[in-house]
C-alpha positions in Angstrom: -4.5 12.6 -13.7 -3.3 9.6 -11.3 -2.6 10.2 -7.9 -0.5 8.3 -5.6 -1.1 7.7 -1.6 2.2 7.2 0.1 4.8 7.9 2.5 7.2 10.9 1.8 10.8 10.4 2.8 13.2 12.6 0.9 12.4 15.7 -0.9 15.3 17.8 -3.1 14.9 19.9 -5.5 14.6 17.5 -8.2 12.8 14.4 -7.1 10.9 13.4 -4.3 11.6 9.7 -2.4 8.4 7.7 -1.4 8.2 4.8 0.5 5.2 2.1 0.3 4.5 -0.6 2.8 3.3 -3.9 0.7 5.3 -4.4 -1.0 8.0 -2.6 0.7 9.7 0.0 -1.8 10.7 3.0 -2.7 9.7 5.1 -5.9 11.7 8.5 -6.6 9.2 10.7 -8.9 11.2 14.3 -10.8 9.4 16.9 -9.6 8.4 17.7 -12.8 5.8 15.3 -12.5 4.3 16.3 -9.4 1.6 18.9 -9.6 0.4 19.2 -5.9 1.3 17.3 -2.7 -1.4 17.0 0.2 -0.8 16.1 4.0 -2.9 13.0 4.7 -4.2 13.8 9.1 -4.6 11.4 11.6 -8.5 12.2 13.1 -6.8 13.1 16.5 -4.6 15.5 14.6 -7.6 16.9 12.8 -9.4 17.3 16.0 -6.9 18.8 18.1 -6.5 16.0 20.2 
């Protein structure tokens, strides 16, 4: 299953809106296709800090 690391911007019902920064784009993915989405911490936001 691939798996994409980027930058969520929009989310509606049905598509999500991601943003990259080299090269700068956006990619719009149905949410159909998307079976889980994780939050990617900072370590001073994981520590508390």
């Amino acid at each position: 299953m691939p798996a994409l690391l980027k930058r969520l911007e929009r989310r509606t019902a049905e598509k999500l809106v991601l943003s990259q920064y080299n090269p700068e784009i956006e990619i719009e993915i149905p949410t159909s296709r998307v079976a889980q989405i994780w939050r990617v911490m900072e370590l001073e936001e994981l520590l508390g800090v």
